[in-house]
C-alpha positions, 0 to 999 in steps of 0.5 A: 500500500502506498505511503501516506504523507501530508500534504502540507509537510511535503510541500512544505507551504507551512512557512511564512507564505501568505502570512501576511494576507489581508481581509479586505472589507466585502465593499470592495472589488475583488481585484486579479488575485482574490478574484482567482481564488474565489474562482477556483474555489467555486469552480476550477482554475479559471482563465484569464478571461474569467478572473477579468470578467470577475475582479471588478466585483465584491465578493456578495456581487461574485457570489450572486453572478456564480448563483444566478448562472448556475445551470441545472442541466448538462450543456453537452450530449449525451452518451447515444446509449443512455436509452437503450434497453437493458437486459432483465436477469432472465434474459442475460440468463438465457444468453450463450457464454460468448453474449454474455462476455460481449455484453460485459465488454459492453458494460465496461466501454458504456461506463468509460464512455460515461466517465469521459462524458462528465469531464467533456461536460465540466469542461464545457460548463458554464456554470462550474459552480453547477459541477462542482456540486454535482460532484459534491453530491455525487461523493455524498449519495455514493452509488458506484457502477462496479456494482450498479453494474449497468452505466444508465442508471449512473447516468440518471442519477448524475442528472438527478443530482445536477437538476438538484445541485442547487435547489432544495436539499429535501427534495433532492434527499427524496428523489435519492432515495428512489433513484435506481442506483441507488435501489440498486446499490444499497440493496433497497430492491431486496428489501420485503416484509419479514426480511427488510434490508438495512443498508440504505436505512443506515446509510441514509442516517449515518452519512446522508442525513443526521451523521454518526452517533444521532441514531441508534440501531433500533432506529435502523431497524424500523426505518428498515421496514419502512422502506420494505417494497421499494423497488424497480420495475425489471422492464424499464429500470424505474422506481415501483412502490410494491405494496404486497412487499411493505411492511405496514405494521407500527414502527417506531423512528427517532422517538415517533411511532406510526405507521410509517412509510420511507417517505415519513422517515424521510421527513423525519431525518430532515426535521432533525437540526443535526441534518442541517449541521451535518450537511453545512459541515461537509459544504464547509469542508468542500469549500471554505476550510479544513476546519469549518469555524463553530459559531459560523458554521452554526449560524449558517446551519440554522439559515439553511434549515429554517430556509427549509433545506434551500441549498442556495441559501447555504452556499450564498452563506458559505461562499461569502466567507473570507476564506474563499478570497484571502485563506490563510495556509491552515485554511488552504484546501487541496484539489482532488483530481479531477479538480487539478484536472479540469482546472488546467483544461480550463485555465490553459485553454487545453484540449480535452483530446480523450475524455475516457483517457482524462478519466483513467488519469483521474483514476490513477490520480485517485478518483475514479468517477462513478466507482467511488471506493465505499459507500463512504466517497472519496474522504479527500482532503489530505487523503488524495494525496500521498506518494503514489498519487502525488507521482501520478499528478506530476505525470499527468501535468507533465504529460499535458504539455508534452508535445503531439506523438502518437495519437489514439487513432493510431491505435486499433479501435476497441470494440466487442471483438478487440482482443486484451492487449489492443483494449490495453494499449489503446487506453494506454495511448488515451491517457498519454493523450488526454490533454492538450496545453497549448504552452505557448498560447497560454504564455501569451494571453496569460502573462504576454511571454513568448515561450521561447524567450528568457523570463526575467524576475518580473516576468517569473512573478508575473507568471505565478501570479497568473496561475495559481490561487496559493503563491508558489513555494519556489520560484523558476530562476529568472533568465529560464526560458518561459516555457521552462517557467511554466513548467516548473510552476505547474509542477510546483507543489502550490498548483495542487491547492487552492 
C-alpha cells in the first residue's frame, strides 16, 4: 500500500507564505488575485478571461453572478446509449457464454464512455459552480457502477443530482432515495416484509442525513421496514412502490411511532437540526476550510434549515466567507483530481483530446468517477494525496504539455471483438493523450511571454501570479526560458491547492 504523507509537510507551504494576507472589507472589488481564488474555489482554475470578467466585483456581487448562472442541466450530449434497453436477469440468463462476455465488454466501454462524458461536460460548463456540486453530491449519495453494474442508471442519477445541485436539499434527499442506483446499490430492491434490508436505512442516517452517533440501531431497524417494497420495475429500470412487499405494521423512528412509510422517515431525518449541521459541515469542508469555524458554521446551519433545506441559501452563506478570497495556509484546501484536472483544461485553454483517457488519469490520480471506493466517497482532503498519487499528478501535468506523438487513432479501435492487449494499449495511448496545453498560447494571453524567450524576475512573478490561487513555494530562476517557467510552476507543489 502506498505511503501516506501530508500534504502540507511535503510541500512544505507551512512557512511564512501568505502570512501576511489581508481581509479586505466585502465593499470592495475583488481585484486579479482574490478574484482567482474565489474562482477556483467555486469552480476550477479559471482563465484569464474569467478572473477579468470577475475582479471588478465584491465578493456578495461574485457570489450572486456564480448563483444566478448556475445551470441545472448538462450543456453537452449525451452518451447515444443512455436509452437503450437493458437486459432483465432472465434474459442475460438465457444468453450463450460468448453474449454474455460481449455484453460485459459492453458494460465496461458504456461506463468509460460515461466517465469521459462528465469531464467533456465540466469542461464545457458554464456554470462550474453547477459541477462542482454535482460532484459534491455525487461523493455524498455514493452509488458506484462496479456494482450498479449497468452505466444508465449512473447516468440518471448524475442528472438527478445536477437538476438538484442547487435547489432544495429535501427534495433532492427524496428523489435519492428512489433513484435506481441507488435501489440498486444499497440493496433497497431486496428489501420485503419479514426480511427488510438495512443498508440504505443506515446509510441514509449515518452519512446522508443526521451523521454518526444521532441514531441508534433500533432506529435502523424500523426505518428498515419502512422502506420494505421499494423497488424497480425489471422492464424499464424505474422506481415501483410494491405494496404486497411493505411492511405496514407500527414502527417506531427517532422517538415517533406510526405507521410509517420511507417517505415519513424521510421527513423525519430532515426535521432533525443535526441534518442541517451535518450537511453545512461537509459544504464547509468542500469549500471554505479544513476546519469549518463553530459559531459560523452554526449560524449558517440554522439559515439553511429554517430556509427549509434551500441549498442556495447555504452556499450564498458559505461562499461569502473570507476564506474563499484571502485563506490563510491552515485554511488552504487541496484539489482532488479531477479538480487539478479540469482546472488546467480550463485555465490553459487545453484540449480535452480523450475524455475516457482524462478519466483513467483521474483514476490513477485517485478518483475514479462513478466507482467511488465505499459507500463512504472519496474522504479527500489530505487523503488524495500521498506518494503514489502525488507521482501520478506530476505525470499527468507533465504529460499535458508534452508535445503531439502518437495519437489514439493510431491505435486499433476497441470494440466487442478487440482482443486484451489492443483494449490495453489503446487506453494506454488515451491517457498519454488526454490533454492538450497549448504552452505557448497560454504564455501569451496569460502573462504576454513568448515561450521561447528568457523570463526575467518580473516576468517569473508575473507568471505565478497568473496561475495559481496559493503563491508558489519556489520560484523558476529568472533568465529560464518561459516555457521552462511554466513548467516548473505547474509542477510546483502550490498548483495542487487552492
Amino acid at each position: 500500500m502506498p505511503g501516506r504523507v501530508r500534504p502540507l509537510a511535503v510541500i512544505g507551504l507551512l512557512v511564512t507564505v501568505g502570512a501576511g494576507l489581508a481581509q479586505s472589507a466585502v465593499s470592495a472589488p475583488l481585484g486579479t488575485e482574490r478574484a482567482r481564488s474565489f474562482l477556483t474555489r467555486v469552480g476550477f482554475a479559471p482563465s484569464t478571461v474569467e478572473v477579468e470578467r470577475m475582479a471588478p466585483l465584491t465578493q456578495p456581487q461574485a457570489v450572486e453572478q456564480v448563483l444566478r448562472e448556475a445551470v441545472t442541466r448538462a450543456a453537452t450530449s449525451p452518451p447515444g446509449w443512455i436509452d437503450q434497453k437493458l437486459l432483465t436477469a432472465r434474459e442475460l440468463r438465457a444468453l450463450g457464454e460468448a453474449e454474455r462476455m460481449a455484453e460485459q465488454r459492453e458494460r465496461v466501454r458504456q461506463g468509460f464512455e460515461l466517465r469521459g462524458w462528465w469531464l467533456r461536460e465540466m469542461v464545457a460548463t458554464p456554470s462550474p459552480l453547477t459541477e462542482r456540486m454535482t460532484l459534491f453530491w455525487h461523493n455524498h449519495f455514493v452509488s458506484a457502477q462496479p456494482k450498479v453494474r449497468y452505466a444508465q442508471p449512473m447516468y440518471r442519477q448524475n442528472i438527478l443530482l445536477r437538476a438538484h445541485a442547487l435547489g432544495n436539499f429535501g427534495d433532492l434527499l427524496h428523489a435519492v432515495a428512489r433513484d435506481p442506483a441507488m435501489l440498486l446499490y444499497l440493496d433497497g430492491v431486496q428489501s420485503r416484509r419479514g426480511q427488510p434490508n438495512e443498508n440504505f436505512a443506515r446509510e441514509v442516517m449515518e452519512l446522508f442525513t443526521v451523521g454518526p452517533g444521532r441514531y441508534t440501531e433500533a432506529d435502523v431497524k424500523e426505518a428498515a421496514r419502512a422502506f420494505t417494497g421499494w423497488s424497480l420495475d425489471p422492464e424499464r429500470f424505474g422506481f415501483v412502490f410494491r405494496r404486497g412487499l411493505h411492511d405496514e405494521g407500527e414502527k417506531t423512528v427517532l422517538g415517533r411511532t406510526g405507521l410509517l412509510t420511507g417517505g415519513d422517515v424521510l421527513d423525519l431525518l430532515l426535521a432533525q437540526p443535526s441534518t442541517a449541521e451535518f450537511i453545512t459541515a461537509k459544504l464547509w469542508r468542500e469549500f471554505v476550510s479544513p476546519q469549518p469555524d463553530a459559531a459560523r458554521l452554526d449560524s449558517v446551519a440554522a439559515a439553511f434549515r429554517n430556509s427549509g433545506y434551500d441549498i442556495r441559501t447555504a452556499l450564498r452563506l458559505l461562499l461569502n466567507q473570507p476564506e474563499l478570497v484571502a485563506p490563510q495556509p491552515e485554511q488552504w484546501l487541496i484539489k482532488s483530481p479531477v479538480e487539478l484536472l479540469v482546472g488546467l483544461v480550463r485555465q490553459s485553454g487545453g484540449r480535452l483530446e480523450q475524455p475516457i483517457g482524462a478519466a483513467l488519469a483521474a483514476a490513477q490520480m485517485g478518483q475514479n468517477l462513478f466507482a467511488a471506493p465505499s459507500v463512504r466517497g472519496w474522504p479527500g482532503g489530505e487523503a488524495w494525496i500521498n506518494t503514489q498519487t502525488l507521482l501520478a499528478r506530476r505525470q499527468f501535468i507533465e504529460r499535458a504539455l508534452q508535445r503531439p506523438g502518437l495519437t489514439v487513432s493510431d491505435v486499433p479501435a476497441m470494440n466487442a471483438e478487440a482482443g486484451a492487449e489492443q483494449v490495453r494499449r489503446r487506453l494506454e495511448v488515451a491517457v498519454e493523450r488526454a490533454v492538450r496545453v497549448d504552452g505557448g498560447g497560454w504564455l501569451t494571453a496569460a502573462a504576454a511571454l513568448a515561450p521561447e524567450r528568457p523570463a526575467s524576475a518580473e516576468d517569473v512573478q508575473r507568471l505565478a501570479a497568473s496561475l495559481g490561487a496559493v503563491p508558489a513555494v519556489g520560484l523558476p530562476p529568472a533568465g529560464s526560458l518561459s516555457l521552462d517557467a511554466l513548467r516548473s510552476l505547474l509542477l510546483d507543489p502550490a498548483y495542487q491547492l487552492k
